[in-house]
Structure formats: C-alpha cells, structure tokens
C-alpha positions as CSV (number, residue, x, y, z in Angstrom):
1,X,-9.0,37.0,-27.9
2,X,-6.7,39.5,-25.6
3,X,-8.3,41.4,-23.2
4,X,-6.0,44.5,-21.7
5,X,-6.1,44.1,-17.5
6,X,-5.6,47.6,-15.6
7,X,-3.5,46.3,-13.0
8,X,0.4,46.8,-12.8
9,X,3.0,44.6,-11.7
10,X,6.3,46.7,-10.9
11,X,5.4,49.2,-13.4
12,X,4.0,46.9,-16.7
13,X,0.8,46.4,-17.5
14,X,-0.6,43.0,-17.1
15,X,-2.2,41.7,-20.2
16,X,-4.9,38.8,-20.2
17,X,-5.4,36.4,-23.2
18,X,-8.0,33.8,-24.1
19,X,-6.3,31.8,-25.9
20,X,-8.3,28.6,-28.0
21,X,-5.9,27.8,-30.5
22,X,-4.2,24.3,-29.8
23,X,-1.5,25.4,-32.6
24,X,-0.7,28.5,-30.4
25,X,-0.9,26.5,-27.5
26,X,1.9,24.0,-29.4
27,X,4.4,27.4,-29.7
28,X,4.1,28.3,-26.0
29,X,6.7,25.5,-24.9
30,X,9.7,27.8,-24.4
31,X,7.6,30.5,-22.2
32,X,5.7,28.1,-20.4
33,X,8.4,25.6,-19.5
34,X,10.3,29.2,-18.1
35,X,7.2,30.1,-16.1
36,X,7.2,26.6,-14.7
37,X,10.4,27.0,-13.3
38,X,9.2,30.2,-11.9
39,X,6.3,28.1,-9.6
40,X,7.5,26.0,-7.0
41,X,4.1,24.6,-6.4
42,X,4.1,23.1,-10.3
43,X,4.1,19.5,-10.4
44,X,5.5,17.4,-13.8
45,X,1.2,17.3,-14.4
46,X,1.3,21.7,-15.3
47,X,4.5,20.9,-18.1
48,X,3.9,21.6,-21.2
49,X,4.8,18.2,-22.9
50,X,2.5,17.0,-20.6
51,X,-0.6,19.2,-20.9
52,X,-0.2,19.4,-24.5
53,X,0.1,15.9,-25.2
54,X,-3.1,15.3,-23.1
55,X,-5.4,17.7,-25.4
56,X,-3.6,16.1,-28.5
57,X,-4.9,12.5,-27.1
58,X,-8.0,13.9,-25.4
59,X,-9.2,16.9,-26.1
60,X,-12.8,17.7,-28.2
61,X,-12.0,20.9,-31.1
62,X,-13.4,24.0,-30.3
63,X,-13.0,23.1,-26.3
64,X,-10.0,24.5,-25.5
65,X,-9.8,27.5,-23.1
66,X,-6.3,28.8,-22.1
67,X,-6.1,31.1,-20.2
68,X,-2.6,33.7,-20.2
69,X,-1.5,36.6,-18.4
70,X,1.7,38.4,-19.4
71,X,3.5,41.5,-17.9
72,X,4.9,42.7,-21.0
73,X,6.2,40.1,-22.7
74,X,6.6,38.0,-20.1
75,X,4.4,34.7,-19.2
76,X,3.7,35.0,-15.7
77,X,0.8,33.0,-15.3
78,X,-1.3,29.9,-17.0
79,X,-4.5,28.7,-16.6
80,X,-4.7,25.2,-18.5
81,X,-8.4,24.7,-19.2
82,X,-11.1,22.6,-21.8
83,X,-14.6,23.1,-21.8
84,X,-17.4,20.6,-21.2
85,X,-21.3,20.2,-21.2
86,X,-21.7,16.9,-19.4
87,X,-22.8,16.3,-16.9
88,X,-22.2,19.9,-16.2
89,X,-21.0,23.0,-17.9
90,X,-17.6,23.5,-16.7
91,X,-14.4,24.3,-17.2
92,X,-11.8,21.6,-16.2
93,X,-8.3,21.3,-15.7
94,X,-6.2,20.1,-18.5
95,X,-5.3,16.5,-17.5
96,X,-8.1,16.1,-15.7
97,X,-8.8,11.7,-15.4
98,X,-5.1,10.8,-16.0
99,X,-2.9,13.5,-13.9
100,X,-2.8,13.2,-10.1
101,X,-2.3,16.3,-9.7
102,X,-4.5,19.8,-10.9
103,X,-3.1,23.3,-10.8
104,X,-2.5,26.6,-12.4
105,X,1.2,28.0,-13.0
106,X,1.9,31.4,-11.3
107,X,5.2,33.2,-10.8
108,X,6.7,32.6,-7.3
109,X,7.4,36.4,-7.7
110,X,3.7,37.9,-7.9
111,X,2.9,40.7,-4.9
112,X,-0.8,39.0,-5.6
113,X,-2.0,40.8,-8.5
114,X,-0.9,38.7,-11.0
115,X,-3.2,36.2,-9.5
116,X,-5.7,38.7,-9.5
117,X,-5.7,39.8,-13.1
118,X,-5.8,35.4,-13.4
119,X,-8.6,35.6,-11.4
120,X,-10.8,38.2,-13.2
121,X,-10.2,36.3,-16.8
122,X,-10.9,33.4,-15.1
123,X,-14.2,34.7,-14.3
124,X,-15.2,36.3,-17.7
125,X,-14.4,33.2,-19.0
126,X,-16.5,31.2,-17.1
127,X,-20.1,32.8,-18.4
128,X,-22.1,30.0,-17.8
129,X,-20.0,27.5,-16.8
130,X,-18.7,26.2,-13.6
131,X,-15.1,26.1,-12.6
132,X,-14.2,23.1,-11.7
133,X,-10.7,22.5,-10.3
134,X,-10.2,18.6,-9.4
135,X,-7.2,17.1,-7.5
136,X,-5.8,20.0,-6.3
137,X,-2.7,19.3,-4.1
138,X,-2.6,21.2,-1.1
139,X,-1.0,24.3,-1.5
140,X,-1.3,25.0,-5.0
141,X,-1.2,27.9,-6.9
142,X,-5.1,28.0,-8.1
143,X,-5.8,28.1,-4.4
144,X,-4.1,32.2,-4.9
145,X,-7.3,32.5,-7.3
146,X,-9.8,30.9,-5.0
147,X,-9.2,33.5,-2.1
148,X,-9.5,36.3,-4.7
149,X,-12.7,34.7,-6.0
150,X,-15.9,37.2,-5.7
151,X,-18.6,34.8,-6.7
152,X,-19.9,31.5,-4.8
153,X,-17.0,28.9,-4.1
154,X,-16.7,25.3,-2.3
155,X,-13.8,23.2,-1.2
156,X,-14.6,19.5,-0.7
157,X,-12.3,16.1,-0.7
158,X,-10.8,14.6,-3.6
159,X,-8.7,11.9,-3.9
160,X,-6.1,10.9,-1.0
161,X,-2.6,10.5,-2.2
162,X,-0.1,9.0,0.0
163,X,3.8,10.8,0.7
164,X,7.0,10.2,1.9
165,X,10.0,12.2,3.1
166,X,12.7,12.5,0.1
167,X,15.1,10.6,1.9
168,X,17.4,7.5,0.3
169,X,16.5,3.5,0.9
170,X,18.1,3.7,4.0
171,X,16.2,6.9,5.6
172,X,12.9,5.2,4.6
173,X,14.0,2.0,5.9
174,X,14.5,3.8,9.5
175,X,11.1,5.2,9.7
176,X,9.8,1.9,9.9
177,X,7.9,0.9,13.1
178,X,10.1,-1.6,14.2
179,X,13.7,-3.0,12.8
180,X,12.0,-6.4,12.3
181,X,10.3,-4.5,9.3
182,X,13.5,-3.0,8.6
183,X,15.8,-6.6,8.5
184,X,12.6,-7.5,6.3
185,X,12.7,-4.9,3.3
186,X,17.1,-5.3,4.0
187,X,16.8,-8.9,3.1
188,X,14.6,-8.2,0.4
189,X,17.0,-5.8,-0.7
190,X,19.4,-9.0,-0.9
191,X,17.3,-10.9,-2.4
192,X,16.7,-9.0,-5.6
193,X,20.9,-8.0,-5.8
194,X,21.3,-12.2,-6.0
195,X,18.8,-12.5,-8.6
196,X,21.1,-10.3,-10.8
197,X,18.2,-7.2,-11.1
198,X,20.4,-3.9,-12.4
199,X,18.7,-1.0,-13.2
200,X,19.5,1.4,-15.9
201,X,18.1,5.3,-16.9
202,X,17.2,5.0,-20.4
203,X,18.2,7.8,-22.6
204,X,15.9,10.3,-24.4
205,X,16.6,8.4,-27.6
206,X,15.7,5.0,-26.4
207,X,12.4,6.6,-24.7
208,X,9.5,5.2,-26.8
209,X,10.9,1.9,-27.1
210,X,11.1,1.5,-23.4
211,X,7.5,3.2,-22.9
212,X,6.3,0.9,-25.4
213,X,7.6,-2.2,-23.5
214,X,6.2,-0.9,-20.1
215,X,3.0,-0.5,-21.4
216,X,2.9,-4.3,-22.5
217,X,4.8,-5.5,-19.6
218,X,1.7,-3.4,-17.4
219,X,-0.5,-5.4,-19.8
220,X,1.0,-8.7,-19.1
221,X,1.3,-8.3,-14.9
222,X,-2.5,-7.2,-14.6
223,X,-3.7,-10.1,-16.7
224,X,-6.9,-11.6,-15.6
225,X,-7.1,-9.2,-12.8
226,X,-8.5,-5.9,-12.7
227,X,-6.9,-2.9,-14.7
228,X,-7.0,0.9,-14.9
229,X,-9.0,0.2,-18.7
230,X,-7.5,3.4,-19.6
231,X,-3.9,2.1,-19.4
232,X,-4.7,-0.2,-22.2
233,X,-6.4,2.4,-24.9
234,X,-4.6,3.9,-27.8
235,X,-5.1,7.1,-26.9
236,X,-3.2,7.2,-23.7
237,X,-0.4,5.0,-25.6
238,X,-0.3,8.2,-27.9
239,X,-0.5,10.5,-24.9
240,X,2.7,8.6,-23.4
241,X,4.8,8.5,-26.2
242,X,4.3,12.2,-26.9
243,X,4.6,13.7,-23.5
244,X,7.2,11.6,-22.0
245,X,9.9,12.1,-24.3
246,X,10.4,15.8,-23.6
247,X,9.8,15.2,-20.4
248,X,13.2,13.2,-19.9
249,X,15.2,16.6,-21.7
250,X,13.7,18.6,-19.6
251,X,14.4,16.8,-16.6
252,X,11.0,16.4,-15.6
253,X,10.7,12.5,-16.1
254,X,13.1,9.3,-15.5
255,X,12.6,6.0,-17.7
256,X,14.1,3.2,-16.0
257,X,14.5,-0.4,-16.9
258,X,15.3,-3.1,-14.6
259,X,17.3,-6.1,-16.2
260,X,18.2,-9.9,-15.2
261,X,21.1,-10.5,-17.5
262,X,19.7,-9.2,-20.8
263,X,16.4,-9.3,-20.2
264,X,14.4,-6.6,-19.3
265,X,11.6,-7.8,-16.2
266,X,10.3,-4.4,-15.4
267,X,10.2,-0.7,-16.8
268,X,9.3,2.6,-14.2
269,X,8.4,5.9,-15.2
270,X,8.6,8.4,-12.6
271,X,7.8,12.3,-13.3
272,X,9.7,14.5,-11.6
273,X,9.7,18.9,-10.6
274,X,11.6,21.0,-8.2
275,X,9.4,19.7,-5.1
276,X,8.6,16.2,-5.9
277,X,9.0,12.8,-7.6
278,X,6.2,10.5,-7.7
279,X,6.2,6.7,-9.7
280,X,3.5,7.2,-12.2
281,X,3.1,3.9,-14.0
282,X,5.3,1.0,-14.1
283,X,5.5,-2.6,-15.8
284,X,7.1,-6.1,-14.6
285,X,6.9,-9.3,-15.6
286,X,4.9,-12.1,-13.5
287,X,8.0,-14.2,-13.3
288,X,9.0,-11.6,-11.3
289,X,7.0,-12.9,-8.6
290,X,7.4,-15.8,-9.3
291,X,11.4,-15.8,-7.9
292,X,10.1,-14.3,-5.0
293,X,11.4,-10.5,-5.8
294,X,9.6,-7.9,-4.3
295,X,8.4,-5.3,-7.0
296,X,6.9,-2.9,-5.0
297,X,11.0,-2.6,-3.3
298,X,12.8,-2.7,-6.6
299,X,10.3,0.4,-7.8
300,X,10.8,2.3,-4.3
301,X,14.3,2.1,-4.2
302,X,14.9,3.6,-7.7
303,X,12.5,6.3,-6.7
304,X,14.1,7.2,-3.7
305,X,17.3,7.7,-5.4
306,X,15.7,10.1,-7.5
307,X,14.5,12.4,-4.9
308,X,18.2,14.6,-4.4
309,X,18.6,17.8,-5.7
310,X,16.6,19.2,-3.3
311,X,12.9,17.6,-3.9
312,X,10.8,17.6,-0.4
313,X,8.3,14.6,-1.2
314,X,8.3,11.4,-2.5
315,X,5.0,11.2,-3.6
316,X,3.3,7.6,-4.2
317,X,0.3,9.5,-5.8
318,X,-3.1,8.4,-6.3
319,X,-4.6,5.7,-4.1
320,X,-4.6,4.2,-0.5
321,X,-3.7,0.8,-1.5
322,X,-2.5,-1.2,1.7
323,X,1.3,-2.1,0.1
324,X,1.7,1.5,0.3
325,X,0.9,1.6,3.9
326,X,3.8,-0.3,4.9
327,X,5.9,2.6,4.6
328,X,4.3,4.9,6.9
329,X,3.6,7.7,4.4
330,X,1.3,10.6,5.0
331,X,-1.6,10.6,3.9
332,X,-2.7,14.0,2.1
333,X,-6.0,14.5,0.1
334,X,-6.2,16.7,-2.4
335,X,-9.0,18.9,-2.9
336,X,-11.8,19.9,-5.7
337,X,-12.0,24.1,-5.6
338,X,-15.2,25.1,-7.2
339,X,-15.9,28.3,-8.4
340,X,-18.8,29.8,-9.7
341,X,-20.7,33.6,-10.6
342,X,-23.7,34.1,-8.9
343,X,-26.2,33.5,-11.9
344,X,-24.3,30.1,-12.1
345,X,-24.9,29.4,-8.9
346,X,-27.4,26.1,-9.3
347,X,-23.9,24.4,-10.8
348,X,-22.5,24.8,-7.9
349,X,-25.0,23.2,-5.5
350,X,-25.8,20.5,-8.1
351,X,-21.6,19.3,-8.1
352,X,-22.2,19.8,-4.6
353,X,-24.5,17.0,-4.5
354,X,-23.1,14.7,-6.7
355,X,-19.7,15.3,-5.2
356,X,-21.5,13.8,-1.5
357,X,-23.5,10.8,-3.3
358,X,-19.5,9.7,-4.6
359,X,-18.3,10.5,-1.0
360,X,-21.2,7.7,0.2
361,X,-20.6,5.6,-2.2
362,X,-16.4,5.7,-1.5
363,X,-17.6,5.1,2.3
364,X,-20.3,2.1,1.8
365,X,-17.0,0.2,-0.7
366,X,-14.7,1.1,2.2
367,X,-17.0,-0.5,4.6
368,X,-17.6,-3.7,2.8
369,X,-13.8,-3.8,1.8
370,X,-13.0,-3.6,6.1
371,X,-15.7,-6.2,6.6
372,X,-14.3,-8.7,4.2
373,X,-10.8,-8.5,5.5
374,X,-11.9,-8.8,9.0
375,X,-11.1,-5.3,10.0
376,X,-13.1,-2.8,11.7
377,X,-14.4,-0.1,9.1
378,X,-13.8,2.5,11.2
C-alpha cells in the first residue's frame, strides 16, 4: 500500500508506504543500510541484517507493518514494526524481547517534516492499535515522532542499561575510585597474559562456526545456574547465524575468539554503529574460572579496543548486574514512548497500568535482593 504525503522536503515530494511484504522487506538492504548511515542515533539493533533476521526467526505471517517514507527515490526514513493482539493490540518494534535497543531510522538531514510525514503514516497505521515503542535509548529518533504526535501519548521507564566512556583499558582503568582498584584489574591484566589468552577477530567466513561455538560455550558456563531460556532455543540460533554474518561486512559486528594455545576458552560478539559498541553475548569455558582468569576483564578489554573510530559510548547494555558496577558506568534507562489516537485511548491507560504493576514488582525483587545481601534497599 503507498499512500502520496503533501509535504515537501527541498522541493520533492515525500511519499509514504505500508509496506507488509517480508520479500520486499528482504530487497531493501542496500537503501536501508544507506539510510542507517544517514542516522547517527541508529544503534547495530535498526540494521537490516539484524531486523530482518529477527522477523525471519520471530515474526507471525501477515504481522508485518513497515513503515517507509521516501523523498523521491530516496529512503529517508523507517519505521520497523509487527503487529500483535496480546495482551494488547499494538504495534511493536521489530526486535522487540532480544534487542536492547528500540528505534526508528531517520535522516540526520530532515528540517522535521520528514519525521512528520513518519508521524502521520504512523498514525493511520495504527487504527486500533496502540503504539508501543519499548527500550528506547535516550535520544532516539522515534522520540522526533513522539513530539509531533497529535493523539494521547506517555513516556514511562524501561529497562536501565549501564555506559562507559569509549576510552582504551587504560582510560577505564583511571576512572576507578581508587588506584588499589586500578593495581587490581592491572594485575589481573597479568594474570590472563601468563596464562597464554590471545585473542583473535574472526573473519566473515569463519563467522558461523565461531557463533556456533559461543552459543555452546554460553551453554556450558551457565550450566546448572540460571539462563536467559531464550539463548538456548533454535530460533535465536537461527536469528544469530543469519544476522551476524552481515553484520561483520558491514562493520556493524566483531566476532572474537580468545585462545590458550589452540584451544578456544571464550567467544565475544559485540555489535557495533557510528556512536556505540556494546558486548552482546558472549561464551567461556568454566575452566576458565577455574585458573583464576577474570572473564568479565578479558571481555572488557577487547571491547574497549573496539570503541576508536570515533564511537562516544561503550555501552554494557541491558542489566544492573553488580560486576558491572565496578566500573563506574552511568547508568541510563531507556524509555517506553506510547502513542495512541484518541478512540484508542483505553490502550493506553490499560499499558499504563500494567506497565506500574511490573515497576512494583521490579521494586518488591530489588528489595528482597538488598535484604539478602545485607544492604540497605534504598
């Protein structure tokens, strides 16, 4: 479905497509990965190896709702989307459950109506649904169509993600509170340099062997204790092996392996974009551990090396785990934009409540977490 938009950016017409085709979808790789470029807000979650990997793996026929404006021939902005009935109608990001990060793509060029002429097919395509835009970074482009948005709208908290500076090993080293802390991560440092660990980037050809040996090295380290039960399934085995591949020859992900002698004791995948690099999933063997080499170091210090080229975060994504603390990062939450029309309006205020009864729930586990450790909850 194309619908013609009146608006004009710098003299062409701005033309707005619905599009529900995953084949079309498949042939927009070239214009979309160009339009990527064009957004600095884009994380490696809005590429198209990604996104279309993740409907491949996980999206329901007949769902699919992409949304397209073009000023002439040109792709100059992308709304990702999939639409479900439970437990609400809604349109959802693309990704949504397995990407830190939600967003649109929109040309870093755009006087503002390109996100307006987003914004209006956004809303026709809503009819009865509610928009529903989870783990929005701050800053990101779908927060251009939120201010334009006429009907009811909410912000509210998602899910914290903690940040570093892009600095190298030794800049992160210095913002440590005290150079006790810093002799500490040094000597660890040491430690895994005499046990032989060498790291290599794997190449795009050697990808899905590596990702296949992460996956059951992840298996292996989280045995017996609790696991992300998604990690495990066939589907996001498929998604992986799809997505990541591309990824690496576009530039937008790094596979590395971490060897003692000739064995390989840990693979990293870290996605990269212009702005960021963030370690999405790793594997490493329990023996590991076992020689007293500090994992969580080893991963950190091939990340950090990553970060040149101009990137401004280091992003350890998802989660407020307490290793991550030791680092000092900043802690930024990401946010859930909901949008809605105004006969849609009782979607709205019913996320709205569900949304607060997870907030309580977060709060009562936080609490009983800090009373079991001793701490105070506050």
């Amino acid at each position: 479905m194309t619908a013609t938009v009146t608006a004009r950016a710098r003299g062409v017409r701005l033309t707005a497509e619905l599009v529900t085709d995953a084949d079309v979808f498949a042939g927009l790789a070239p214009a979309w990965g160009r339009l990527f470029g064009r957004c600095a807000a884009a994380t490696p979650f809005q590429s198209h190896a990604w996104l279309h990997s993740w409907w491949l793996s996980y999206g329901r026929p007949g769902r699919l709702r992409l949304l397209l404006v073009r000023a002439g021939r040109d792709l100059v902005a992308a709304a990702p989307l999939t639409l479900v009935s439970r437990p609400l109608p809604a349109l959802l990001p693309l990704g949504t459950g397995i990407s830190d990060y939600a967003d649109v793509l929109l040309d870093d060029a755009d006087d503002g109506r390109v996100a307006g002429a987003l914004t209006a097919a956004l809303a026709d395509a809503a009819r009865t649904a509610l928009v529903d835009f989870r783990e929005v970074r701050p800053g990101g482009a779908v927060e251009r169509v939120y201010d334009r948005w006429r009907g009811p709208r909410r912000t509210v908290p998602d899910s914290p993600c903690l940040e570093l500076p892009a600095l190298p090993m030794d800049g992160l080293i210095a913002r440590l509170p005290s150079g006790k802390s810093g002799q500490r991560v040094r000597a660890k440092l040491r430690r895994l340099a005499a046990l032989g660990v060498r790291r290599r980037t794997v190449g795009p050809e050697e990808v899905e062997t590596a990702l296949i040996r992460l996956l059951a090295l992840h298996r292996l380290q989280w045995q017996g204790r609790g696991v992300t039960s998604e990690h495990l399934r066939p589907r996001f085995r498929a998604h992986l092996l799809r997505a990541v591949g591309p990824m690496v020859r576009s530039g937008n992900a790094v596979v590395t392996e971490f060897r003692i002698a000739d064995e390989v004791v840990a693979v990293d995948l870290t996605l990269l974009s212009g702005g960021m690099a963030g370690g999405y999933l790793y594997g490493a063997h329990p023996g590991l551990r076992e020689r007293r080499a500090d994992v969580a170091v080893m991963l950190l210090d091939a990340c950090a090396e990553l970060t040149g080229g101009g990137r401004g975060t280091l992003s350890l994504l998802r989660g407020d785990e307490p290793y991550k603390h030791h680092w000092r990062p900043e802690r930024v939450v990401n946010q859930r934009l909901l949008m809605a029309r105004r006969h849609t309006a009782p979607l709205l205020t019913a996320a709205l409540c569900g949304a607060g009864a997870r907030q309580r729930g977060r709060e009562v586990r936080h609490r009983w977490r800090a009373r079991g450790q001793g701490r105070d909850p506050v």
